[in-house]
C-alpha positions as CSV (number, residue, x, y, z in Angstrom):
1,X,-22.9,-111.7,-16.5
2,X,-20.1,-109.3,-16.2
3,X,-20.1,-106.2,-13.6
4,X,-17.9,-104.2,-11.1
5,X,-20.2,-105.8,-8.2
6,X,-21.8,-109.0,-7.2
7,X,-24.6,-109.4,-5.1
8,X,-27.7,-111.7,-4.3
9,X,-30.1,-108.7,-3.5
10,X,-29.9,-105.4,-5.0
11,X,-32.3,-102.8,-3.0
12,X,-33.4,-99.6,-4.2
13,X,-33.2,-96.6,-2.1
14,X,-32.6,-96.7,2.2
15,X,-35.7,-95.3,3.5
16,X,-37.7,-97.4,6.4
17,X,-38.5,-99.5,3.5
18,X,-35.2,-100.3,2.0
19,X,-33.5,-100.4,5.4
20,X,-35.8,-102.8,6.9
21,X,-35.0,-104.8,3.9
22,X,-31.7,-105.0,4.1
23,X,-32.0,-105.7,8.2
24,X,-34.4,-108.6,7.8
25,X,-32.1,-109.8,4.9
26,X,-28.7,-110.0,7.1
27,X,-30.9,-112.0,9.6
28,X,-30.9,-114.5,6.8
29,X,-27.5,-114.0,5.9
30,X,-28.3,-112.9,3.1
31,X,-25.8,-110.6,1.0
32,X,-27.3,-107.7,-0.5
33,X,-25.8,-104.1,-2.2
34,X,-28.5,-101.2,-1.2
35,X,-28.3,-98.5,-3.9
36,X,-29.8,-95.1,-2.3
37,X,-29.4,-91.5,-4.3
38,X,-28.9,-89.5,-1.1
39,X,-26.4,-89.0,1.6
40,X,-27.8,-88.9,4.9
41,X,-29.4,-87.6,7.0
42,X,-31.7,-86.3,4.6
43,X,-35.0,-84.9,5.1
44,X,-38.1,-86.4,3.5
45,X,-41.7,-84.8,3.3
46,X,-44.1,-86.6,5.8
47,X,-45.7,-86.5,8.2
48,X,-43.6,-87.6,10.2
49,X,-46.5,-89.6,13.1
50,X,-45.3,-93.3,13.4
51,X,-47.8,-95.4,14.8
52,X,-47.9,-98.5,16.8
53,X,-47.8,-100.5,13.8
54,X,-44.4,-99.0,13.3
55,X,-43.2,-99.2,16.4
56,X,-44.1,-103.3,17.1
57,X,-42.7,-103.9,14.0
58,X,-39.2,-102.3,15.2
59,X,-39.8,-104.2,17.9
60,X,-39.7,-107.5,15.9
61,X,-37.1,-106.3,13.7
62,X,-34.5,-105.0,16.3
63,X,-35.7,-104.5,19.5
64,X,-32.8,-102.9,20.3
65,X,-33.5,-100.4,17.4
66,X,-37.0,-99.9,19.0
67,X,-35.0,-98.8,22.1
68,X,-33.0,-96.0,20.2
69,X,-36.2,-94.4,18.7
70,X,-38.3,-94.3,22.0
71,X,-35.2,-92.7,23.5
72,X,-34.4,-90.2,21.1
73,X,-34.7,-86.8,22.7
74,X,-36.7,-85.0,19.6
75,X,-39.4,-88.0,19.7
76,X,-42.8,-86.9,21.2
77,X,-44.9,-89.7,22.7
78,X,-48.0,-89.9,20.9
79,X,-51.1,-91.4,22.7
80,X,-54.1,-91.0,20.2
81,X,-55.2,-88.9,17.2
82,X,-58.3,-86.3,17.3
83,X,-60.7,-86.2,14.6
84,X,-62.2,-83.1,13.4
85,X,-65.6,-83.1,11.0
86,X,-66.4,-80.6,8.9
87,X,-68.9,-79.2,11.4
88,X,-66.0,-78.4,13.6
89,X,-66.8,-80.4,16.4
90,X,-63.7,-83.1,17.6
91,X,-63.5,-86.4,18.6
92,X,-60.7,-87.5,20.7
93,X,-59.5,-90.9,20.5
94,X,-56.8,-92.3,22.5
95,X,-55.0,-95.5,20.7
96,X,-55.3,-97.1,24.3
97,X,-57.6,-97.4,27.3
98,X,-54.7,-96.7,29.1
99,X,-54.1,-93.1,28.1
100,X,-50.8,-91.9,29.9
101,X,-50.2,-94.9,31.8
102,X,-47.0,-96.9,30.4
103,X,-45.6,-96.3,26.8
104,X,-46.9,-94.3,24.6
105,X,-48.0,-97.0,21.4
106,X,-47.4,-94.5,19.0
107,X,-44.0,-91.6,18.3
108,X,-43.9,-88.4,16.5
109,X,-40.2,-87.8,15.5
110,X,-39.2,-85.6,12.5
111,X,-38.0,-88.3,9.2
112,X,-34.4,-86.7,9.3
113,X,-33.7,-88.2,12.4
114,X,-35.9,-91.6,12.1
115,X,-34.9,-92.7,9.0
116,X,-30.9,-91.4,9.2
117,X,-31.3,-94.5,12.9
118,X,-32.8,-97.2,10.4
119,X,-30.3,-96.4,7.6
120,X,-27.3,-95.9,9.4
121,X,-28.0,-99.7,11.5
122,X,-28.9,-101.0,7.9
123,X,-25.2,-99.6,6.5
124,X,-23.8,-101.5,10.0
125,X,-25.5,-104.8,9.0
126,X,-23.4,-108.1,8.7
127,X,-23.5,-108.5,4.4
128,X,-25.0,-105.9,3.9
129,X,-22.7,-103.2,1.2
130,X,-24.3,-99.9,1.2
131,X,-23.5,-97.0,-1.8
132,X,-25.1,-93.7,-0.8
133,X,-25.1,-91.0,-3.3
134,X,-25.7,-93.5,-5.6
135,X,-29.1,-94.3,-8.2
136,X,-29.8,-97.1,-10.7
137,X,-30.0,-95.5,-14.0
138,X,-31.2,-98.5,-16.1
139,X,-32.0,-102.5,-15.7
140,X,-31.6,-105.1,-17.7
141,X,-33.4,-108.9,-17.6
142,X,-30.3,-111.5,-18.1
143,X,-30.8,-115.1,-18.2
144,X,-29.2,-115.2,-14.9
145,X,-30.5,-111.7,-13.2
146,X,-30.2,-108.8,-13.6
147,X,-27.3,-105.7,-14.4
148,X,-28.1,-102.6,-12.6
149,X,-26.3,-99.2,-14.4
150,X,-25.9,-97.2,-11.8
151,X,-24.5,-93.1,-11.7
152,X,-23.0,-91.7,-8.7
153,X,-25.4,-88.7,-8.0
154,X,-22.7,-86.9,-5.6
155,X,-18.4,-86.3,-6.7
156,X,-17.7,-86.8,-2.5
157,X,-15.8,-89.3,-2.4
158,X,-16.6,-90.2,1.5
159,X,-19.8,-91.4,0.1
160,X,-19.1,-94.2,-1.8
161,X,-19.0,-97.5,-0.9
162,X,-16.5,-97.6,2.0
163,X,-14.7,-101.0,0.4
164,X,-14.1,-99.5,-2.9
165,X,-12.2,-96.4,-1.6
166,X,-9.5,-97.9,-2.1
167,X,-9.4,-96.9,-5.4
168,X,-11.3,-94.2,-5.5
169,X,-13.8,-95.1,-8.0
170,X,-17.6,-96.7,-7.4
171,X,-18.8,-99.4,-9.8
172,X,-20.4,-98.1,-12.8
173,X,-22.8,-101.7,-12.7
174,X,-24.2,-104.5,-10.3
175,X,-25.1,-107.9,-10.8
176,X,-28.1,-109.3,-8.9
177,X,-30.3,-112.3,-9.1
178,X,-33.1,-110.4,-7.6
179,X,-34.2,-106.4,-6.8
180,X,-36.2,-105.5,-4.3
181,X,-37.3,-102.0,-4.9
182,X,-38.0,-99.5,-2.2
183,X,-37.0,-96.6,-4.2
184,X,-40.8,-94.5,-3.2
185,X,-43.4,-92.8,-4.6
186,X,-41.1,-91.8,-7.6
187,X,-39.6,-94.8,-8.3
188,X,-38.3,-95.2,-11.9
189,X,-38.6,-99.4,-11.5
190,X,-41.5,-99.4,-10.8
191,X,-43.0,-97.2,-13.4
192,X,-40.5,-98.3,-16.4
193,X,-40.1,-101.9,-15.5
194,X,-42.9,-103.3,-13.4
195,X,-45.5,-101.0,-15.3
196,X,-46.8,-99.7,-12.4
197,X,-48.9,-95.9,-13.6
198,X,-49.4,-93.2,-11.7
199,X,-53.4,-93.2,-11.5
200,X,-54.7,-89.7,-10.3
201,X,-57.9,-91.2,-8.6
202,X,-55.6,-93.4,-6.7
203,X,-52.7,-91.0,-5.6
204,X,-52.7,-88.3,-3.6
205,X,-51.2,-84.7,-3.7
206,X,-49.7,-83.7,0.2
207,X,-47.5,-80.5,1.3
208,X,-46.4,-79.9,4.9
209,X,-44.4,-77.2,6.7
210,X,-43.1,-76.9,10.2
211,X,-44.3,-73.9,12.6
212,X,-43.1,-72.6,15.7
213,X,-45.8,-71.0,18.1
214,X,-48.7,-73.2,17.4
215,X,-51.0,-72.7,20.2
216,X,-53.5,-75.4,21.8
217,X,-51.6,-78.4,20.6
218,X,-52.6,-81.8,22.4
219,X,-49.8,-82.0,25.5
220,X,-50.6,-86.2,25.1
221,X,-49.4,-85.5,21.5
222,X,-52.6,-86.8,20.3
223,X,-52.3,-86.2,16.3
224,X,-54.9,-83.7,14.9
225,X,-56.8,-84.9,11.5
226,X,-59.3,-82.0,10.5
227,X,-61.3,-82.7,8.0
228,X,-62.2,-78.9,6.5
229,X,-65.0,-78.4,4.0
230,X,-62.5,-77.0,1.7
231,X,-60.5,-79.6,1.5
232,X,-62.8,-83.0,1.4
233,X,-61.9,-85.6,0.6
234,X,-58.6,-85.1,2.1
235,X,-57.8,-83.6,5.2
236,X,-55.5,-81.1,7.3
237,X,-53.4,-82.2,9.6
238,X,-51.5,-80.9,12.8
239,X,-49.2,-83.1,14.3
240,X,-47.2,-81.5,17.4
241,X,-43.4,-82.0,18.2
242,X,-41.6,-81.0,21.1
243,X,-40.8,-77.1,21.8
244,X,-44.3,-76.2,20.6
245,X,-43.2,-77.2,17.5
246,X,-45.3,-79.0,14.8
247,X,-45.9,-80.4,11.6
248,X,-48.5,-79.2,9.9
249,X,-50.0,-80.2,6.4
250,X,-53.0,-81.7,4.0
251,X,-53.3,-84.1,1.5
252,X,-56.1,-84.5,-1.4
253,X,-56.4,-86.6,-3.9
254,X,-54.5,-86.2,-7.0
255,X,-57.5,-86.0,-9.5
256,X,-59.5,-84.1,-7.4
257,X,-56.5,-81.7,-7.1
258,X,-56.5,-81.3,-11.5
259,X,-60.4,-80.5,-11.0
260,X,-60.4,-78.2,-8.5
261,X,-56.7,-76.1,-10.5
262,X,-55.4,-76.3,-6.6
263,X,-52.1,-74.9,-5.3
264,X,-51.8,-77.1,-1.9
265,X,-48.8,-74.8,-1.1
266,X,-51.2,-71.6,-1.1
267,X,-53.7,-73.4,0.3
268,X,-52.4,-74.9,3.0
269,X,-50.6,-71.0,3.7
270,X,-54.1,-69.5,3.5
271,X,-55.9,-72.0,5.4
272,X,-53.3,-71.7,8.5
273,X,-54.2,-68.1,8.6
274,X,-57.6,-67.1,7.8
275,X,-59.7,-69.8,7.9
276,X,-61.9,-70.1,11.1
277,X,-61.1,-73.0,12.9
278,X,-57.7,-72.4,12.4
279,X,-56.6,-68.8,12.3
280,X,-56.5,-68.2,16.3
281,X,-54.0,-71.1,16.6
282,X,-51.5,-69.9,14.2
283,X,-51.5,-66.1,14.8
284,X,-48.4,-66.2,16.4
285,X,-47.1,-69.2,14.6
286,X,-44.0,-69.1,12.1
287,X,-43.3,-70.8,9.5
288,X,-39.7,-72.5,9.5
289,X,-38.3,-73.0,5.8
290,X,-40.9,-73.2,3.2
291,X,-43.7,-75.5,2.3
292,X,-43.0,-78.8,0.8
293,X,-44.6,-81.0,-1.4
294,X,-44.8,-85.2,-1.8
295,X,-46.8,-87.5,-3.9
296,X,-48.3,-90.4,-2.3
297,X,-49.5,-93.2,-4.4
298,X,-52.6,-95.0,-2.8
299,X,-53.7,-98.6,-1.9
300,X,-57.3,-98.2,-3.1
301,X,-56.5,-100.3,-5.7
302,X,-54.6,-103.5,-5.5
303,X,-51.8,-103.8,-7.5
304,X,-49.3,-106.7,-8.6
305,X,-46.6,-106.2,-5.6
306,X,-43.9,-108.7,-7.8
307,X,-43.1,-110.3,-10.5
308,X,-39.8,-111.5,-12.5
309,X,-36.7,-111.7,-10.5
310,X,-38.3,-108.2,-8.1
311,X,-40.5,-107.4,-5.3
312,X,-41.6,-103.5,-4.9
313,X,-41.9,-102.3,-1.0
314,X,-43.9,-99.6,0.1
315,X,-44.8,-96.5,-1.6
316,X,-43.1,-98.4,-4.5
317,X,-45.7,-101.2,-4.5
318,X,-48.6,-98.3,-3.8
319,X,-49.2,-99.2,-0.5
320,X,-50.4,-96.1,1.4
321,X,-53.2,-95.9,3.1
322,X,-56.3,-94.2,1.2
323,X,-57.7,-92.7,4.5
324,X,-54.9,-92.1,6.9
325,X,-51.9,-91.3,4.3
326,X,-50.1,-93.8,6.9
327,X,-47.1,-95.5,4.8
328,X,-44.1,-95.9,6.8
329,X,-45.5,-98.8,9.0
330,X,-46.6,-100.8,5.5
331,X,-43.1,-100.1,3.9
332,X,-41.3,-101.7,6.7
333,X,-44.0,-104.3,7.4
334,X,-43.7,-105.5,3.5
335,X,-40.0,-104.9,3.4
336,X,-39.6,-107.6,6.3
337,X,-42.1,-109.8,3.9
338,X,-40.1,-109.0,1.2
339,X,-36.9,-110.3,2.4
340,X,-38.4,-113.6,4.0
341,X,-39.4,-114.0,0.5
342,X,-35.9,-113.3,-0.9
343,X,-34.8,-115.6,1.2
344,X,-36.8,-118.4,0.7
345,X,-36.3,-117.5,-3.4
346,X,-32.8,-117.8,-3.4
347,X,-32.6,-120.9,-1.2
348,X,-34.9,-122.9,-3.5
349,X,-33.1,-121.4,-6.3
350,X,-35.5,-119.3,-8.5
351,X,-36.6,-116.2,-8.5
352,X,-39.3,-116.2,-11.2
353,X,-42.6,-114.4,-11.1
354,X,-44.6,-117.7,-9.7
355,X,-42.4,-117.7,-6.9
356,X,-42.5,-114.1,-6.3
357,X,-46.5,-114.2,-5.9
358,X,-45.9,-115.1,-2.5
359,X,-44.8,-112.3,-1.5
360,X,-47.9,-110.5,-2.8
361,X,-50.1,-113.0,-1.0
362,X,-48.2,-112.0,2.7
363,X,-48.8,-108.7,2.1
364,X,-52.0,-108.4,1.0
365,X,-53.4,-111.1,3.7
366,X,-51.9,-108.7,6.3
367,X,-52.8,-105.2,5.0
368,X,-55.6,-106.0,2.6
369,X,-58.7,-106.3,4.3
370,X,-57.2,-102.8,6.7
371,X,-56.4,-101.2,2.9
372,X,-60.4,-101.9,1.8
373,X,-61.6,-100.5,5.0
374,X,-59.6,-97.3,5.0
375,X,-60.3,-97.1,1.1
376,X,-64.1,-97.2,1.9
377,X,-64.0,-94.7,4.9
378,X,-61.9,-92.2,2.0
379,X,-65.0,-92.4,0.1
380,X,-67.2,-91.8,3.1
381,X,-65.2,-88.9,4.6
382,X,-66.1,-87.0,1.3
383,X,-69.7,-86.8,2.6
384,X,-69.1,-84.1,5.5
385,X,-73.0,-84.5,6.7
386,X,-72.2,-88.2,7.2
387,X,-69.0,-87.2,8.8
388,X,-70.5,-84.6,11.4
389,X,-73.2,-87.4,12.4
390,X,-70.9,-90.2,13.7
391,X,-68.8,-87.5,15.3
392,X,-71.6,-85.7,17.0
393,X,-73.5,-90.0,18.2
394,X,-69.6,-90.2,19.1
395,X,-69.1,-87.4,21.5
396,X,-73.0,-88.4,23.4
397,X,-72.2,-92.0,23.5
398,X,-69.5,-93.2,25.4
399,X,-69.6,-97.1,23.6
400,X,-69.7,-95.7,20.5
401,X,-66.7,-93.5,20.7
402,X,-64.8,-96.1,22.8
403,X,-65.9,-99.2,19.9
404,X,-64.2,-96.1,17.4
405,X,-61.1,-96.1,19.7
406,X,-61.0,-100.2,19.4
407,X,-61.2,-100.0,15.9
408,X,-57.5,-98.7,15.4
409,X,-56.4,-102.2,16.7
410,X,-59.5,-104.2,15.8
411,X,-59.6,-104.9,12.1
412,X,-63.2,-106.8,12.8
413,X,-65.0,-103.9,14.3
414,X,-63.3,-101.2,11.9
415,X,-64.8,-103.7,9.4
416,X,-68.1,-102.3,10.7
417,X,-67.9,-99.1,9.7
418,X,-68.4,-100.6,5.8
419,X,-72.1,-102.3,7.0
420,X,-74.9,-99.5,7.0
421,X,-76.2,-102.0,9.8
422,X,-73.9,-99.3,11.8
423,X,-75.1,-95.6,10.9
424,X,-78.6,-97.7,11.1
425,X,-78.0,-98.6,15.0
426,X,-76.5,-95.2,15.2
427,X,-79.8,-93.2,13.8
428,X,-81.9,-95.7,15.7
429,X,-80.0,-95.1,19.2
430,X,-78.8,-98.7,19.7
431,X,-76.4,-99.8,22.0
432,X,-73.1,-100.7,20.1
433,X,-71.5,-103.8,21.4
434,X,-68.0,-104.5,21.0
């Protein structure tokens, strides 16, 4: 196999995903060539909340990286998240008992600035060759890997691969026994070469917007979900940022989108300042830039995560949460997998689909049974009467909303919320037991 560059691993794109990758792979001492389109920093259309999963797996990865984000001046601590049903009535839920005492478990900080710290440690990484303003154009299978085409997607020279500067000129191809793709929701390898579709019943459509002058939002930057009539099954969402700043969007899925004709941009514009529960809050709000828009490909169906010679991370593999939209955490958590399973690959010398099942088994035996909860509660959060019922037995019943609390770090009493056993002790007034 001829090409300008040799590598073991070839990862697509330099989000959480990819840079968690390539971290996790030059604890291996591994060598690997990350190919991602942008420059950075670069913005990217989230939501921007990262949860305790994200942080402890930081923690594990670098705590040292950990460190930087907690530290970072524009990061708001986040203690909990506060659901609103339809009805209007909330439910605050702190992520710990011990609400303002400590650390925070969970950090709001704007994606500019979180992913630019993971990419830029990533680019630092022993092994590791970085090429921003770079994108695989095409793949092809060889009998000994594969050979990446790739197109420089900016002229500036400064953002090419430092080590071929020299020269001036970036390789035009890469050779790689293995790809790790961790390119998104729009990834082009995962939809041309691991057959991956875009399903409308399991994607979802999502805008958000920053504002200035939001009023009332939670000073324990407790993350607002506010599930509107309008909008079930999907959701609104406030999440607040220092300065009385705050992101603000909604998300619905993609088919129900195509049914309804919807223009989330309008929508989310008219909802901000008319709609009841909402209009008081943003009177003297402003919008900063315009409204943006993301796709978000959904884990409500389990999908094939590898196969010959690749592994997809992340939004690439479909791995965001049907209920939350929460995708960061699982993009680095199967981008570590990912890597381990790289590693192990290439030490034992093949690469081949039956060896790269493994990976899906890690991943799956960590975020599965999480993925058919939340994929159940989607369901159930389209059924607002349902949704006003557990909020209102919630906000009387002081075990009930604290086992709801548990639930975001207890996978076996989340689990309950899929038994009717539950609503049944809850219409009957029984105590709930953790």
């Amino acid at each position: 196999m001829s090409a300008d560059l040799r590598t073991e691993v070839c990862i697509l794109g330099g989000g959480p995903g990819g840079s968690s990758v390539a971290l996790q792979l030059a604890k291996h001492g591994v060598k690997a060539v990350l190919l991602e389109k942008s420059t950075f920093p670069r913005d990217k259309v989230c939501g921007d909340a990262l949860s305790g999963k994200v942080m402890r797996t930081l923690e594990r990865l670098d705590p040292s990286l950990a460190a930087t984000v907690k530290a970072e001046a524009a990061a708001m601590p986040s203690w909990g998240v506060t659901f609103v049903a339809p009805g209007g009535r909330a439910l605050r839920v702190p992520f710990s008992r011990n609400t303002g005492l400590g650390e925070a478990p969970g950090v709001i900080l704007p994606r500019l600035r979180f992913d630019d710290i993971l990419f830029q440690r990533a680019k630092s990484a022993d092994g590791i060759t970085v090429l921003e303003g770079t994108a695989a154009k095409s793949f092809e299978r060889m009998s000994d890997g594969w050979l990446v085409r790739v197109r420089e997607e900016l002229s500036d020279v400064s953002s090419r691969l430092s080590v071929l500067q020299t020269d001036n000129r970036a390789p035009t191809t890469i050779s790689c026994s293995l790809i790790i793709d961790a390119s998104g929701a729009n990834s082009h390898f995962a939809r041309s070469v691991a057959g991956l579709p875009m399903e409308p019943k399991h994607h979802a459509a999502g805008v958000r917007a920053y504002f200035s002058g939001v009023r009332d939002l939670d000073p324990q930057g407790f993350i607002e979900l506010i599930f509107l009539k309008d909008l079930l099954p999907g959701y609104l969402w406030v999440f607040p940022l220092p300065g009385g700043r705050a992101n603000v969007g909604l998300g619905l899925r993609s088919d129900v989108v195509r049914t309804r004709k919807a223009d989330l941009k309008k929508l989310l514009s008219d909802l901000v300042s008319s709609h009841p529960q909402l209009k008081d809050r943003f009177v003297d709000a402003r919008m900063e830039g315009s409204v943006q828009g993301m796709g978000l490909p959904l884990a409500s169906k389990r999908r094939a995560l590898s196969g010959d010679g690749y592994l997809l991370v992340g939004d690439a593999g479909h791995l965001i949460d049907p209920f939350t939209g929460e995708g960061i955490s699982h993009a680095m958590i199967s981008g570590v997998y990912a890597a381990d399973v790289a590693h192990e690959m290439l030490r034992n010398g093949s690469v081949a689909a039956s060896e790269a099942k493994q990976y899906d088994e890690r991943v799956w035996k960590r975020l599965g049974k999480e993925l058919a909860i939340s994929t159940r509660l989607q369901r159930m959060a389209n059924q607002a009467w349902l949704f006003d019922f557990v909020v209102d037995r919630a906000n009387n019943n002081p075990a009930l909303a604290d086992t709801i609390s548990s639930m975001f770090t207890d996978m076996d009493l989340r689990e309950r919320l899929k038994k009717p056993g539950f609503y049944m002790d809850l219409v009957l007034g029984r105590a709930l037991k953790h």
